[in-house]
MOPAC internal coordinates of N, CA, C and O (Angstrom, degrees):
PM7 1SCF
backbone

  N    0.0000 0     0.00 0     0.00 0    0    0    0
  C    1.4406 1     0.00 0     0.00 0    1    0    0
  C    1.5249 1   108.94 1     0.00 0    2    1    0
  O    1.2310 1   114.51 1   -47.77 1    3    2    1
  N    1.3847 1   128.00 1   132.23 1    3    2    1
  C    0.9241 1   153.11 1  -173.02 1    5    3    2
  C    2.0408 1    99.15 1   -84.35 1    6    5    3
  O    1.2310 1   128.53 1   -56.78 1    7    6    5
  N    1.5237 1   101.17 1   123.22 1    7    6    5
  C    1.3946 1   117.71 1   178.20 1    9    7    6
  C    1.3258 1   107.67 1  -130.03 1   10    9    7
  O    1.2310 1   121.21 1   -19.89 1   11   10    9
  N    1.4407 1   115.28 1   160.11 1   11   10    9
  C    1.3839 1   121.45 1   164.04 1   13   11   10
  C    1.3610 1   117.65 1   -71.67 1   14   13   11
  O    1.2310 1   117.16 1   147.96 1   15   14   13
  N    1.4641 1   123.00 1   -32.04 1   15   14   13
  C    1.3917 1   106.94 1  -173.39 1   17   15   14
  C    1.8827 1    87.83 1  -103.39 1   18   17   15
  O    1.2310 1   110.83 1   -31.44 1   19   18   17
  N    1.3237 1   134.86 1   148.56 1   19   18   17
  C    1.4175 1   129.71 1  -155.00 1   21   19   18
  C    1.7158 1    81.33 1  -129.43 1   22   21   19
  O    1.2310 1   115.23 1   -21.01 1   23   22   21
  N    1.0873 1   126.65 1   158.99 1   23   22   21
  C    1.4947 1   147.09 1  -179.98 1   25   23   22
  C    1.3275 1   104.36 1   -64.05 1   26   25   23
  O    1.2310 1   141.57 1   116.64 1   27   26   25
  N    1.4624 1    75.73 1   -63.36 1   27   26   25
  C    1.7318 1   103.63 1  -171.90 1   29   27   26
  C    1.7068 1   125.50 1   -55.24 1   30   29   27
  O    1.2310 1   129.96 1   171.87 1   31   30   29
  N    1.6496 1    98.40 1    -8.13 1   31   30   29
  C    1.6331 1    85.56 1  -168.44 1   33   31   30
  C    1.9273 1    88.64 1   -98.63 1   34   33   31
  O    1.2310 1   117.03 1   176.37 1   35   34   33
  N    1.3524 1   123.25 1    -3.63 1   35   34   33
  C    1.9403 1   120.42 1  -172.66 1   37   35   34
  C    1.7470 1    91.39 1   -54.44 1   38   37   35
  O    1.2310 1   118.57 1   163.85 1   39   38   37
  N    1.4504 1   120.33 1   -16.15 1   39   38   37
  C    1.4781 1   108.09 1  -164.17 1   41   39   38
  C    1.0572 1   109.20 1  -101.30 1   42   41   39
  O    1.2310 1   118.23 1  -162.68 1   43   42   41
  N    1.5226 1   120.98 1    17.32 1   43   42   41
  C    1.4408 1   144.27 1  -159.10 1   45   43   42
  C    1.4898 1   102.94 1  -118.51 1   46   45   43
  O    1.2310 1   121.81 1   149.34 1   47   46   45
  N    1.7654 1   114.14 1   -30.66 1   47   46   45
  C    1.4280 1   108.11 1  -170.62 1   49   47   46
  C    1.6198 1   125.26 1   -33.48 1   50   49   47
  O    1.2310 1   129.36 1   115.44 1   51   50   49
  N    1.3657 1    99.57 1   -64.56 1   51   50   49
  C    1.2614 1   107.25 1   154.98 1   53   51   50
  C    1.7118 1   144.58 1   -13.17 1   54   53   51
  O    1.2310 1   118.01 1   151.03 1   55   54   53
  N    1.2920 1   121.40 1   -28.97 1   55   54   53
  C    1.1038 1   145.31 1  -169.76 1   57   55   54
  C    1.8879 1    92.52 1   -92.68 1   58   57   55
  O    1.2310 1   119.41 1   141.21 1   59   58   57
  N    1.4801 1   118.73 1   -38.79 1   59   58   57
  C    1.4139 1   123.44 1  -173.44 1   61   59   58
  C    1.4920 1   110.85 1   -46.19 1   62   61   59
  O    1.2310 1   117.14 1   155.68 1   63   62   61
  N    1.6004 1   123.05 1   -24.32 1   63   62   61
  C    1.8320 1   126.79 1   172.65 1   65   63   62
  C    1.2891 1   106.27 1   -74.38 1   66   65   63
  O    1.2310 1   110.62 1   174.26 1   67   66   65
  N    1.1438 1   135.24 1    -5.74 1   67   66   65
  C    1.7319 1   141.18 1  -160.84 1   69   67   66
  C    1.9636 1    96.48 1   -50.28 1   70   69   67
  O    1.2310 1   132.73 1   120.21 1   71   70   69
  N    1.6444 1    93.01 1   -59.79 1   71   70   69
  C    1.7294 1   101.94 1  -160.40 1   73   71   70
  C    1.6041 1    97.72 1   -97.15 1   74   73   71
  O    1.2310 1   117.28 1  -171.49 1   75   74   73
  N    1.2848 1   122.78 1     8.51 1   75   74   73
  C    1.2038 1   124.98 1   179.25 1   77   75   74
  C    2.0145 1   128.04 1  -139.83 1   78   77   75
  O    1.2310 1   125.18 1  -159.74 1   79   78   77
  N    1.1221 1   107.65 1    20.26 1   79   78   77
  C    1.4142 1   117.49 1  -151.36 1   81   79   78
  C    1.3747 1   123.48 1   -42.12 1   82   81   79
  O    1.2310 1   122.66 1   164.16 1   83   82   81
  N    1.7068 1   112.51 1   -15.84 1   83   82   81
  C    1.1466 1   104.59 1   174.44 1   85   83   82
  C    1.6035 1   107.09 1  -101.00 1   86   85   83
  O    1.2310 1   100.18 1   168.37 1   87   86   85
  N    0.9751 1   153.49 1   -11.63 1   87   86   85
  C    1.3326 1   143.41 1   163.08 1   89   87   86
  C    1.7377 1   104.45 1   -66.92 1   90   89   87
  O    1.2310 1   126.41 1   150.97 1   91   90   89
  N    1.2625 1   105.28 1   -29.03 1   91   90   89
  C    1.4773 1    90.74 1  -171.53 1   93   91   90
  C    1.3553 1   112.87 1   -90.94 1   94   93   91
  O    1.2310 1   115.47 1   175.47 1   95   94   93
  N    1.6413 1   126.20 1    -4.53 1   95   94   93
  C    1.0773 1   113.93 1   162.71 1   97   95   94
  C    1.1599 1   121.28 1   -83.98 1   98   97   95
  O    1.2310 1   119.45 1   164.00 1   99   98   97
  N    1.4612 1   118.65 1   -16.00 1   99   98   97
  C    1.4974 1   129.76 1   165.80 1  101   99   98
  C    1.4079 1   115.13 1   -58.37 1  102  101   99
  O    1.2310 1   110.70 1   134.11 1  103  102  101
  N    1.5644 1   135.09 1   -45.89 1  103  102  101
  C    1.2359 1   153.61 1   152.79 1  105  103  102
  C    1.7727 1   114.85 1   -26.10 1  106  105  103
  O    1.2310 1   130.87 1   114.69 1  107  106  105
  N    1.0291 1    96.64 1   -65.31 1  107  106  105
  C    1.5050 1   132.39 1   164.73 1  109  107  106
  C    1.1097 1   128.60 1   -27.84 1  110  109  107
  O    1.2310 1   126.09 1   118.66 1  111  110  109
  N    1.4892 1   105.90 1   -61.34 1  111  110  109
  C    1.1328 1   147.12 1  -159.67 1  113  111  110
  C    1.9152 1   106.64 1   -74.90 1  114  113  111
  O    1.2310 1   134.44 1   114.00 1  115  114  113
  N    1.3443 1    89.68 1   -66.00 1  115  114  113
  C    1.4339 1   127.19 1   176.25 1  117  115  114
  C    1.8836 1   108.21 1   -66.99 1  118  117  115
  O    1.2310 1   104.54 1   115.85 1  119  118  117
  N    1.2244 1   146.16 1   -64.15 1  119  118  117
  C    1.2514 1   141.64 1    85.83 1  121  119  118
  C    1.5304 1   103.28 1    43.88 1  122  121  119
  O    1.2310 1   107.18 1   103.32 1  123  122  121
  N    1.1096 1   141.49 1   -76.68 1  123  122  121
  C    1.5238 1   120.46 1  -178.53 1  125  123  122
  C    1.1080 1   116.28 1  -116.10 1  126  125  123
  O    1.2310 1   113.44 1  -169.85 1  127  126  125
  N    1.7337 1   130.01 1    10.15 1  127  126  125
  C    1.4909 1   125.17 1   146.03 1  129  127  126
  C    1.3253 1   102.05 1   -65.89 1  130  129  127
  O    1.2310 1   116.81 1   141.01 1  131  130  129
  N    1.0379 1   123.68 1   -38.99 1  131  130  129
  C    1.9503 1   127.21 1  -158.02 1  133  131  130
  C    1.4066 1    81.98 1   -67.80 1  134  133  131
  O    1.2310 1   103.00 1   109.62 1  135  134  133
  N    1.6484 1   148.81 1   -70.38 1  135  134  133
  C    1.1731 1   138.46 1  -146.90 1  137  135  134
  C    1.3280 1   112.26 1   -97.63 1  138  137  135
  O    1.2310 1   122.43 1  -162.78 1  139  138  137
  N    1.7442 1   112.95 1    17.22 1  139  138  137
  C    1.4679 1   102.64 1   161.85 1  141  139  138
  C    1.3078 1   119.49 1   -93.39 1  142  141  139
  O    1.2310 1   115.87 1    -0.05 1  143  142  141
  N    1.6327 1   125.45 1   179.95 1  143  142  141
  C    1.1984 1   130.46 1  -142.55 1  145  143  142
  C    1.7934 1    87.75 1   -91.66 1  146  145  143
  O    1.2310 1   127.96 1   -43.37 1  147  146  145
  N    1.4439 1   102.28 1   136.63 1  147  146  145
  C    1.4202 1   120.00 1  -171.71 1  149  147  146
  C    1.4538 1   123.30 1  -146.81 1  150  149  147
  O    1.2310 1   113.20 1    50.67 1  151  150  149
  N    1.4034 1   130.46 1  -129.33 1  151  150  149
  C    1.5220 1   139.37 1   152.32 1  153  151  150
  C    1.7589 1   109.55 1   -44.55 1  154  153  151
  O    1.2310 1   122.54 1   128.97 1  155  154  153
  N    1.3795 1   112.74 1   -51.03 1  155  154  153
  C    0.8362 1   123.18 1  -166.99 1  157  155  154
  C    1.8474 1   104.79 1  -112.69 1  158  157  155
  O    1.2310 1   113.99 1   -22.91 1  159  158  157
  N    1.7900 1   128.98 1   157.09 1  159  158  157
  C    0.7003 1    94.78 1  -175.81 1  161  159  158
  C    1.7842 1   105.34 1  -114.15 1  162  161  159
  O    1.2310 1   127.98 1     1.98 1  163  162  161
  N    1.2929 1   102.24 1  -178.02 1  163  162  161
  C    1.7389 1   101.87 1  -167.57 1  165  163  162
  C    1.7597 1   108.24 1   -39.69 1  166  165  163
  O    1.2310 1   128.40 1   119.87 1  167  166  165
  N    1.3901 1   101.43 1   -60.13 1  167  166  165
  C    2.0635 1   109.77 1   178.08 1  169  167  166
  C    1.7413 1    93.74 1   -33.34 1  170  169  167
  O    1.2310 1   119.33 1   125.74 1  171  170  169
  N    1.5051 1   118.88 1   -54.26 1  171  170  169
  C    1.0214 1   112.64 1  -166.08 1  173  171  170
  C    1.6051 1   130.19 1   -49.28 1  174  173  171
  O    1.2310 1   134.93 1   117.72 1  175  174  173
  N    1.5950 1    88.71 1   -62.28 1  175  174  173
  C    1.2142 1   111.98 1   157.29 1  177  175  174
  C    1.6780 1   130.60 1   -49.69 1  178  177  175
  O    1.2310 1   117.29 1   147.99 1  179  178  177
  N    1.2465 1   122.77 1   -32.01 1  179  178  177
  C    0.9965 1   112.89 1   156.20 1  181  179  178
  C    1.5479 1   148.11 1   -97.21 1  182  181  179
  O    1.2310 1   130.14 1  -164.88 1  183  182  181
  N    1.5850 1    98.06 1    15.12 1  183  182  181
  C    1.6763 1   131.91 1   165.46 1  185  183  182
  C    1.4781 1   103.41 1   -70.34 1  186  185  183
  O    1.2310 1   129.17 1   114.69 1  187  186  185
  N    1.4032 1    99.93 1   -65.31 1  187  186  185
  C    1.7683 1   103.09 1   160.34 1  189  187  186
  C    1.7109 1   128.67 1   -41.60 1  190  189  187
  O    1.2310 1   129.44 1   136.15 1  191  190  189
  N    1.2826 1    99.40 1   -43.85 1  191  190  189
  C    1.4863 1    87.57 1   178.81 1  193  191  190
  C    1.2321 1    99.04 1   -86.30 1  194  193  191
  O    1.2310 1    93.31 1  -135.54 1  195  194  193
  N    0.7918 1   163.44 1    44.46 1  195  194  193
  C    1.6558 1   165.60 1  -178.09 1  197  195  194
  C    1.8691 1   115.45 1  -119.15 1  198  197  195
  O    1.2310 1   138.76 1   134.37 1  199  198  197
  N    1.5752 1    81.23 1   -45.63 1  199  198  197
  C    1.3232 1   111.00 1  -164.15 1  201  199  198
  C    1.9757 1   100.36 1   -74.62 1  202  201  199
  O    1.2310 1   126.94 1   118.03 1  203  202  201
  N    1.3797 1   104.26 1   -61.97 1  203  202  201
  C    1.5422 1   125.05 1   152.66 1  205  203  202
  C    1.9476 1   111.54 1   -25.50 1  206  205  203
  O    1.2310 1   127.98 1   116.21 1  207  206  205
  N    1.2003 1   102.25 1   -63.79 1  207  206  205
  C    1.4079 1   108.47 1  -154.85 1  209  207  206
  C    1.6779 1    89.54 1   -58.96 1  210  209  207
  O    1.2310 1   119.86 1   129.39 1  211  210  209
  N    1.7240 1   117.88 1   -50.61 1  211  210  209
  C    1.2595 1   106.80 1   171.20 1  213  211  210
  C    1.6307 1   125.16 1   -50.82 1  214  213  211
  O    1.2310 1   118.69 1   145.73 1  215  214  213
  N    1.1544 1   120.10 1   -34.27 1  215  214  213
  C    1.4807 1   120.15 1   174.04 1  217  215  214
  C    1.1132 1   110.08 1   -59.27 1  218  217  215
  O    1.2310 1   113.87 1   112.65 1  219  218  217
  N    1.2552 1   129.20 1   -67.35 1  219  218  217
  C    2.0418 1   126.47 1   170.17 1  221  219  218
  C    1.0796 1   105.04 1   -74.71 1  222  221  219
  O    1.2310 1   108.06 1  -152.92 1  223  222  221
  N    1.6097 1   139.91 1    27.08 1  223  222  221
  C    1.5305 1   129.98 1   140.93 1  225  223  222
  C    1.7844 1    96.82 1    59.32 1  226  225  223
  O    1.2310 1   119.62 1  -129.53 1  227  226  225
  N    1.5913 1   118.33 1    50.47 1  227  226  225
  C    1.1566 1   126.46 1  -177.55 1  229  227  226
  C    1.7865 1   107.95 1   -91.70 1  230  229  227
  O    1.2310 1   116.31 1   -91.10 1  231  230  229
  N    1.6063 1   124.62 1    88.90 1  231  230  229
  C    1.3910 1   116.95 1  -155.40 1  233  231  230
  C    1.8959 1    81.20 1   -69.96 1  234  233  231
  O    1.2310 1    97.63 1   115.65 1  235  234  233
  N    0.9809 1   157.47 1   -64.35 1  235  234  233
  C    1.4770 1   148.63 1   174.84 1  237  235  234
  C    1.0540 1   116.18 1   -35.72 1  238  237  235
  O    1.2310 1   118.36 1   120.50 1  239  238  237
  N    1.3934 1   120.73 1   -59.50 1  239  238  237
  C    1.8103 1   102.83 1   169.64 1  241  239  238
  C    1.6826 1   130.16 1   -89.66 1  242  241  239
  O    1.2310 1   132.00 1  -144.09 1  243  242  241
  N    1.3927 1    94.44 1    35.91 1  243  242  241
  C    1.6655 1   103.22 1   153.54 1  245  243  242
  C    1.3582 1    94.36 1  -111.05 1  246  245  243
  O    1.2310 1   107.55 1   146.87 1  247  246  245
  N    1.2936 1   140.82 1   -33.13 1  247  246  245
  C    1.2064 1   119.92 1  -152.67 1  249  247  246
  C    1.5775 1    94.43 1  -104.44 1  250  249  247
  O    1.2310 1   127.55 1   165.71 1  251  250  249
  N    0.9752 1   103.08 1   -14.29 1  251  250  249
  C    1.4029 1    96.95 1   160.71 1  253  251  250
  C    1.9305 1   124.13 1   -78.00 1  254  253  251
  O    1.2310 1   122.98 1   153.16 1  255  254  253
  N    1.5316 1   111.90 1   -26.84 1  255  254  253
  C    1.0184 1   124.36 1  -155.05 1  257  255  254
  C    1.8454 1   107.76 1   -83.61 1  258  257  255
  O    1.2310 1   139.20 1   142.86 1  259  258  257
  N    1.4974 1    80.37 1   -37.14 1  259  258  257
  C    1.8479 1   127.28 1  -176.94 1  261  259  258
  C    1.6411 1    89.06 1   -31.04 1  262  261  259
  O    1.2310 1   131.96 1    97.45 1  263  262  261
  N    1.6188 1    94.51 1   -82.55 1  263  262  261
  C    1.3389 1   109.94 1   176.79 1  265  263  262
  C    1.3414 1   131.73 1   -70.11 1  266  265  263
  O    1.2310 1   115.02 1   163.12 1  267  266  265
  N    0.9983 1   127.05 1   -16.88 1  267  266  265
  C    1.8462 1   127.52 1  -179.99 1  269  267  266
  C    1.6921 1    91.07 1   -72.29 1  270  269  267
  O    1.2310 1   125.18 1   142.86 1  271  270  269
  N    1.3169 1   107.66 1   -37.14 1  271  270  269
  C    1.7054 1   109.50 1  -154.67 1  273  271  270
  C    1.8895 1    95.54 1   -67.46 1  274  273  271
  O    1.2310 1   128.82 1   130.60 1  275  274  273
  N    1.6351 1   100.62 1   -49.40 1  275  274  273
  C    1.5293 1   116.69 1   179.76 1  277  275  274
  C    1.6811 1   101.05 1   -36.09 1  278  277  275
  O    1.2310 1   133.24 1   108.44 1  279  278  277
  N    1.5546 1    92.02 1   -71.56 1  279  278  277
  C    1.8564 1   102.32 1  -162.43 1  281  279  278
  C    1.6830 1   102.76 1   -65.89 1  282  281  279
  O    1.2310 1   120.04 1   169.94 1  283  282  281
  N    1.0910 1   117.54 1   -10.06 1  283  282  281
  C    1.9023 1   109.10 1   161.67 1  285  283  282
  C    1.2248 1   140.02 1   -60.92 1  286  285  283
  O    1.2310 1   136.31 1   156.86 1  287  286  285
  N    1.6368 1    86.02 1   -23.14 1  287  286  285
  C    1.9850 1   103.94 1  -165.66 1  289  287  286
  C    1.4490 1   111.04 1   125.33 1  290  289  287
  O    1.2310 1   111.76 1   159.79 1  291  290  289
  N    1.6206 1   133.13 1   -20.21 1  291  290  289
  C    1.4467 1   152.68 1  -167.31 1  293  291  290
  C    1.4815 1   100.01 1   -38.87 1  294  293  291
  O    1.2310 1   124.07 1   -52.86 1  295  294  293
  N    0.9792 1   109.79 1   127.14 1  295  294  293
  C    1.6772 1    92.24 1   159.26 1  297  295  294
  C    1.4962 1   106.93 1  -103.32 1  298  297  295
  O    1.2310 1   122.92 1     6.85 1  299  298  297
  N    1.3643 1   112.01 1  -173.15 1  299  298  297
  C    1.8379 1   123.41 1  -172.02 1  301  299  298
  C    1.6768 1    80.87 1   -67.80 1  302  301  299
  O    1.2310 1   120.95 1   115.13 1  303  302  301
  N    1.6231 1   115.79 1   -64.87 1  303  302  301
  C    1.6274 1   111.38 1  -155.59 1  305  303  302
  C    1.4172 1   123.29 1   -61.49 1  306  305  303
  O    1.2310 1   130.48 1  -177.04 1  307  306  305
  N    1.4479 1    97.39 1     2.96 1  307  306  305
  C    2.0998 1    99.58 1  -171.78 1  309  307  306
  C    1.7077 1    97.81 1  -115.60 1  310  309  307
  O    1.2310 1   127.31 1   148.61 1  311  310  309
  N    1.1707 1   103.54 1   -31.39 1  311  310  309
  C    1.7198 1   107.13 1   155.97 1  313  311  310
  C    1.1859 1   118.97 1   -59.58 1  314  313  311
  O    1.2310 1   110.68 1   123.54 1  315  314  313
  N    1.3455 1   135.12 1   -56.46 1  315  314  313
  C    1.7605 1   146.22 1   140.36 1  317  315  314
  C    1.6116 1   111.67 1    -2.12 1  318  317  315
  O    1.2310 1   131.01 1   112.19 1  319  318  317
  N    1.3025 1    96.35 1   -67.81 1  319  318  317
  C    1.4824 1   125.08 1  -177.88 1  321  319  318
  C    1.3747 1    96.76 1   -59.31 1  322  321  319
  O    1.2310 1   112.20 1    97.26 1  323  322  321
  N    1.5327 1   132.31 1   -82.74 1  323  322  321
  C    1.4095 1   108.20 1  -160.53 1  325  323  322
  C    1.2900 1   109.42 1   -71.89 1  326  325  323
  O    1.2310 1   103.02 1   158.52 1  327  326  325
  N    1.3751 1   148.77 1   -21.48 1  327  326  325
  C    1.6178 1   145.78 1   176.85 1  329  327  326
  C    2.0926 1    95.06 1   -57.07 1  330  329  327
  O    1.2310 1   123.07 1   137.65 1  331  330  329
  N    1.0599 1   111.72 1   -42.35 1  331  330  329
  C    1.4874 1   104.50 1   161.90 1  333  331  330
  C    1.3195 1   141.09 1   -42.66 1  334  333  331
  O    1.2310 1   134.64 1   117.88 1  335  334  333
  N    1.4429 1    89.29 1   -62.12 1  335  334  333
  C    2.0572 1   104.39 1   158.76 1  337  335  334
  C    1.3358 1   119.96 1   -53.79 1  338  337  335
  O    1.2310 1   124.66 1   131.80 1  339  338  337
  N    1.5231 1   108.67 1   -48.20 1  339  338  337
  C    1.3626 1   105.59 1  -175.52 1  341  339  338
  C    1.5095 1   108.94 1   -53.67 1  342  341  339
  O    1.2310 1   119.63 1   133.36 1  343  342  341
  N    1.6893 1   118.31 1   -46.64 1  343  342  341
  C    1.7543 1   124.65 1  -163.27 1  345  343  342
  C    1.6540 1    94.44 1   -68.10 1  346  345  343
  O    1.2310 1   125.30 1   125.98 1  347  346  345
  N    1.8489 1   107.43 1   -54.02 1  347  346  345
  C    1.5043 1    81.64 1   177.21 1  349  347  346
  C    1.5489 1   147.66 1   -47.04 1  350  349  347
  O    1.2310 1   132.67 1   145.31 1  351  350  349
  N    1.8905 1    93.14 1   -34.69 1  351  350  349
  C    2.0461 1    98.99 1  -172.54 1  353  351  350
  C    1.7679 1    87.06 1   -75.62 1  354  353  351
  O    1.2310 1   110.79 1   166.59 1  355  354  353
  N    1.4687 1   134.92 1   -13.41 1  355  354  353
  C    1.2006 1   109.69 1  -175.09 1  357  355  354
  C    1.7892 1   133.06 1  -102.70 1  358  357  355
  O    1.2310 1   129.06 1   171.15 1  359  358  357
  N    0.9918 1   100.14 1    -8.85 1  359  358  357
  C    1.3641 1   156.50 1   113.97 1  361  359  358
  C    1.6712 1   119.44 1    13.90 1  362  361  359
  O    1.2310 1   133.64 1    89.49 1  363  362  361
  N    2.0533 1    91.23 1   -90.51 1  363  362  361
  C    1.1688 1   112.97 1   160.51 1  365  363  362
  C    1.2497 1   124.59 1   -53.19 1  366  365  363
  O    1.2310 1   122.93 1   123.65 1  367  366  365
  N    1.5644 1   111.98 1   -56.35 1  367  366  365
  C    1.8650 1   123.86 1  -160.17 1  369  367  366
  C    1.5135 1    80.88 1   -64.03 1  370  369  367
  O    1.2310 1   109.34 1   128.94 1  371  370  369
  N    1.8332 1   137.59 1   -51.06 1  371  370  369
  C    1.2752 1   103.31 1  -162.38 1  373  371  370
  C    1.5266 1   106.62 1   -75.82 1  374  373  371
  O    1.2310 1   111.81 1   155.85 1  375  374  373
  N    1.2152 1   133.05 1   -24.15 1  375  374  373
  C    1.6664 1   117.96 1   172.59 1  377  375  374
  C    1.0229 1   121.67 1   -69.30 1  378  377  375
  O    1.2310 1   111.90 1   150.80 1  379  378  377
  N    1.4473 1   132.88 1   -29.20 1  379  378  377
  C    1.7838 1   135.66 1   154.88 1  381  379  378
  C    1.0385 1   101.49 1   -36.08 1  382  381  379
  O    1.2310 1   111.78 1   110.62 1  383  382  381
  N    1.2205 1   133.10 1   -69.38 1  383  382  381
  C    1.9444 1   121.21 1  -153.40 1  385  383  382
  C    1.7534 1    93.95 1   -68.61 1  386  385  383
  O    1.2310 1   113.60 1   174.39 1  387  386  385
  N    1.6156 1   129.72 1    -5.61 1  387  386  385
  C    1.6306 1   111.43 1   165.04 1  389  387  386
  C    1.6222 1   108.04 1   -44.65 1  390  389  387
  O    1.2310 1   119.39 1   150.87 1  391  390  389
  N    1.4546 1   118.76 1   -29.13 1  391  390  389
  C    1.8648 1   114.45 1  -168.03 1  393  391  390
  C    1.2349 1    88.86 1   -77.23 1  394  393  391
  O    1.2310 1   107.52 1   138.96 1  395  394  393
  N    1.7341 1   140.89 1   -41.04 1  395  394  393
  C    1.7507 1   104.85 1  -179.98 1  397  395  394
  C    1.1849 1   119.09 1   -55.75 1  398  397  395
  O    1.2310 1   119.63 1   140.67 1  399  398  397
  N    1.6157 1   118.30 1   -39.33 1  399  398  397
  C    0.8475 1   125.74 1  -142.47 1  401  399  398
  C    1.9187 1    97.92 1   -88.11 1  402  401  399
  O    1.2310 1   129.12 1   156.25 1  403  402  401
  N    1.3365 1   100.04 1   -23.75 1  403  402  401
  C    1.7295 1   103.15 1   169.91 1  405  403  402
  C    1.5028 1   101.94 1   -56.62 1  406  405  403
  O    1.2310 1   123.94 1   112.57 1  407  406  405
  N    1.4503 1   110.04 1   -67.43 1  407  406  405
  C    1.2202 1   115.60 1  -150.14 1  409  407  406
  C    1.7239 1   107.41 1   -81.55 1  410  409  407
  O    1.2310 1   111.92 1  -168.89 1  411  410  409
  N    1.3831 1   132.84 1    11.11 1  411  410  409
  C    1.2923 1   130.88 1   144.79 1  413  411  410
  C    1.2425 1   125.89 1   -79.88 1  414  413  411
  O    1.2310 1   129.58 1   150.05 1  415  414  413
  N    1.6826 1    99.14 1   -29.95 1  415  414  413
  C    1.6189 1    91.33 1   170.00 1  417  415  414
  C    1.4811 1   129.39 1  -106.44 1  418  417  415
  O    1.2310 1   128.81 1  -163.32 1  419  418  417
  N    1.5161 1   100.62 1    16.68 1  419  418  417
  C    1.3968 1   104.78 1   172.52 1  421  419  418
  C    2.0356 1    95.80 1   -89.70 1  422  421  419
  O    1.2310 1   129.83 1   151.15 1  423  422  421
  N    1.6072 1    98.64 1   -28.85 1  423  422  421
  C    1.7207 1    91.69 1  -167.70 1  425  423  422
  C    1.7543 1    99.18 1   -89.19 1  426  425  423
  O    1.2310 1   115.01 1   176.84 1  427  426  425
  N    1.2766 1   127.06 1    -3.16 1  427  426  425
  C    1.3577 1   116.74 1   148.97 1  429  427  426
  C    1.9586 1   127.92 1   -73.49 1  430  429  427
  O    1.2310 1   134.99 1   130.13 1  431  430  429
  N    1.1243 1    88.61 1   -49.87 1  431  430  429
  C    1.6656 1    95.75 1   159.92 1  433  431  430
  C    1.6359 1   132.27 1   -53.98 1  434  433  431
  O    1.2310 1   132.47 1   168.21 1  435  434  433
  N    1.2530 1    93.51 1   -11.79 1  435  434  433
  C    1.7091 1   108.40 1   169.37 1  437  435  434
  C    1.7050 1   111.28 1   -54.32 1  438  437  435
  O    1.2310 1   120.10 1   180.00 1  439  438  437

């Protein structure tokens, strides 16, 4: 089946510095200090981006995430686990803004 976002083009990212080469090595650059081993460790780090990719509905960086998380050590249930966190904090932020939305229509109802 034919999709807009294609599997096949995540192996393409790369190609995105073509018309721009120095921002994208900066990107890049920045991009795999962020996901090297640090405070936190890479599995970690890439539970998070997993978790993320579901929040911006990234069909490449789940399927990218899918597997980095797999080949880290991830299991299905800690992947489970953070796709959870992610729905809950997102979740929340959209039920938080219910208090603007209280308190405009309590100060229209005035």
């Amino acid at each position: 089946m034919e999709t807009y976002y294609d599997p096949a083009d995540l192996a393409k990212f790369g190609d995105i510095g073509k018309s721009a080469p120095e921002l994208a090595e900066k990107f890049f650059g920045y991009y795999g200090a962020v996901f090297a081993e640090g405070a936190l460790t890479q599995r970690e780090k890439s539970l998070i981006a997993l978790a993320v990719a579901h929040a911006v509905q990234c069909p490449y960086c789940i399927d990218a995430y899918t597997k980095d998380s797999l080949e880290k050590g991830a299991s299905i249930e800690e992947m489970t686990e953070a796709l959870h966190v992610v729905t809950a904090i997102r979740g929340g932020a959209s039920l938080v803004h219910g208090v603007q939305m209280r308190k405009l229509a309590e100060k229209i109802s005035l």
